[in-house]
Backbone as CSV, one residue per row, in Angstrom:
resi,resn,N_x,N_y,N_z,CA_x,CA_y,CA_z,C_x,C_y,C_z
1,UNK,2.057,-20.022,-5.304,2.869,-19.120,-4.525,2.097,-18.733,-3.280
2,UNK,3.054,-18.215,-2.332,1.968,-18.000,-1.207,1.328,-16.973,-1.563
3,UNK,0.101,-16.723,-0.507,-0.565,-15.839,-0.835,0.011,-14.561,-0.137
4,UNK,0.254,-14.426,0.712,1.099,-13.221,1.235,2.006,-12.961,0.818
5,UNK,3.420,-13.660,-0.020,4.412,-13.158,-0.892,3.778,-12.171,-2.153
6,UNK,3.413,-13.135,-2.575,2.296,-12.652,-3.707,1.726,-11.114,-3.437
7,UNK,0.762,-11.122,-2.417,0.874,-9.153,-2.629,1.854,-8.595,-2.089
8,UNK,3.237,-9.182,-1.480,4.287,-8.089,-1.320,4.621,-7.840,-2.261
9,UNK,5.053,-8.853,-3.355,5.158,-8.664,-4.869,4.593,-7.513,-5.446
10,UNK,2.861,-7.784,-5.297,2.355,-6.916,-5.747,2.088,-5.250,-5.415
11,UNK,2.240,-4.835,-4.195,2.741,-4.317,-3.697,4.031,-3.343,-3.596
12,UNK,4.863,-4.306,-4.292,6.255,-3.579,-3.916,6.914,-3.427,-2.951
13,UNK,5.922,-4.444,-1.924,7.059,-4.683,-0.164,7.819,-5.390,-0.462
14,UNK,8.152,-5.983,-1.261,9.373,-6.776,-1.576,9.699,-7.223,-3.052
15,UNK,11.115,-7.510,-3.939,11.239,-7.321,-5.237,11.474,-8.732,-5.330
16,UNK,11.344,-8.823,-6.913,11.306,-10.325,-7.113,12.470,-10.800,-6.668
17,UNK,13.837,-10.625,-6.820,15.273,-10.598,-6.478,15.543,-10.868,-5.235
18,UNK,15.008,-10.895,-4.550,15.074,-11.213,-2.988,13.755,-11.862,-2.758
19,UNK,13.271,-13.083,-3.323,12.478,-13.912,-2.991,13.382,-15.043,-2.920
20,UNK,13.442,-15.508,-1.452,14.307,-17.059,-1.325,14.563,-17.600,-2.526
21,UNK,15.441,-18.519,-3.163,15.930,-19.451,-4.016,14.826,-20.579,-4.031
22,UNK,14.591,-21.095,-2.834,13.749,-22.560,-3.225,11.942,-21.593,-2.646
23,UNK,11.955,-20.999,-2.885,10.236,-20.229,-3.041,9.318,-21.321,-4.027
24,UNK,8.730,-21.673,-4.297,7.686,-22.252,-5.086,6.924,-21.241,-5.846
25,UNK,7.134,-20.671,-7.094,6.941,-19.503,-7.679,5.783,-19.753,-8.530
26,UNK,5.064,-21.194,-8.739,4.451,-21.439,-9.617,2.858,-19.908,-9.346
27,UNK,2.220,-19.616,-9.743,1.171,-18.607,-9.244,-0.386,-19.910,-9.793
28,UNK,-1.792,-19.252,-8.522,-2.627,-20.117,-8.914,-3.288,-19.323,-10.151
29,UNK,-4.104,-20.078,-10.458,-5.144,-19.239,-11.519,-5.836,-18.289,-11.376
30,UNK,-6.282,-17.754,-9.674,-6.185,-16.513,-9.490,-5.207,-15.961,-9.122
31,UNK,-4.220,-15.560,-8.470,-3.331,-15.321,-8.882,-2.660,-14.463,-10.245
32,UNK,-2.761,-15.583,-10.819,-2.473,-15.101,-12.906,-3.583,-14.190,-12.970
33,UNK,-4.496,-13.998,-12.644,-5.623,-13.259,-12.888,-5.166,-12.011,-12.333
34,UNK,-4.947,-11.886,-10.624,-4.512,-10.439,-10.388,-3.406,-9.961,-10.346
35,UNK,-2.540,-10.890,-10.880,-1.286,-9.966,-11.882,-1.656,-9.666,-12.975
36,UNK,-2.493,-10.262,-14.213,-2.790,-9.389,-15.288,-3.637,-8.319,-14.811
37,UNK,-4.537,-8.372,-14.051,-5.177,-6.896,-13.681,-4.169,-5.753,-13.084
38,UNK,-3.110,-6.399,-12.869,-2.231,-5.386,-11.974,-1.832,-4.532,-13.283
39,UNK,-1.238,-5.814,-14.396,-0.279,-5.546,-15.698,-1.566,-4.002,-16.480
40,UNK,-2.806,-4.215,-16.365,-3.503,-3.407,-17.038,-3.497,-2.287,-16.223
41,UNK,-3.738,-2.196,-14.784,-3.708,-1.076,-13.671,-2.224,-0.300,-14.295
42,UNK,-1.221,-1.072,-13.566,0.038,-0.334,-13.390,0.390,0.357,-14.828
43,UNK,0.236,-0.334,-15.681,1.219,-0.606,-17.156,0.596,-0.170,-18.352
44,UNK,-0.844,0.175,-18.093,-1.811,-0.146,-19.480,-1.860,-1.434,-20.437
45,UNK,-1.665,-2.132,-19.795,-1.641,-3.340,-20.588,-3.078,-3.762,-21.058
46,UNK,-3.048,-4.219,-22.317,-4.644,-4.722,-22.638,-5.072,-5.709,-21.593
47,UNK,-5.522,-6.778,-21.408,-6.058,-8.094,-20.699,-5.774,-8.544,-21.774
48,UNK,-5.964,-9.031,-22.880,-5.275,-10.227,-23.780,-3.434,-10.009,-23.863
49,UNK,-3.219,-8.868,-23.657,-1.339,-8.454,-23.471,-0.918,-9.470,-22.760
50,UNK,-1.698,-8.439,-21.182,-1.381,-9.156,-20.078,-1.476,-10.669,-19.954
51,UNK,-2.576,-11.405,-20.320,-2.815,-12.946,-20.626,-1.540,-13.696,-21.598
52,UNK,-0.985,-12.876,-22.369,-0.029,-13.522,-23.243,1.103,-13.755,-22.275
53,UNK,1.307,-12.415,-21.519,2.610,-11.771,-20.932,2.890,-12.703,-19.531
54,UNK,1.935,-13.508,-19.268,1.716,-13.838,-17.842,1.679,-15.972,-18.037
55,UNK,0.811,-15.693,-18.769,0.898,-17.434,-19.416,1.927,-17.678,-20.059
């Protein structure tokens, strides 16, 4: 995914729902990494949660 979509995402400048149709959504391996840190920040999520929740 790009990298600038990606922290609007994260962010909240923009919702998943209004990401173009043909976007390339796949995320890299970092990436997956700082959405599970987000999932533990925002959510309390463990890091093995988040790792389930995300893979």
């Amino acid at each position: 995914m790009n990298q600038v979509l990606f922290e609007q995402l994260l962010e909240g400048n923009i919702e998943y729902k209004d990401v173009p149709e043909d976007t390339d959504i796949e995320l890299t391996d970092e990436q997956r990494h700082e959405m599970r840190l987000w999932l533990v920040g925002v959510y309390g999520f463990s890091y093995g949660a988040a790792k389930s929740y995300i893979d």
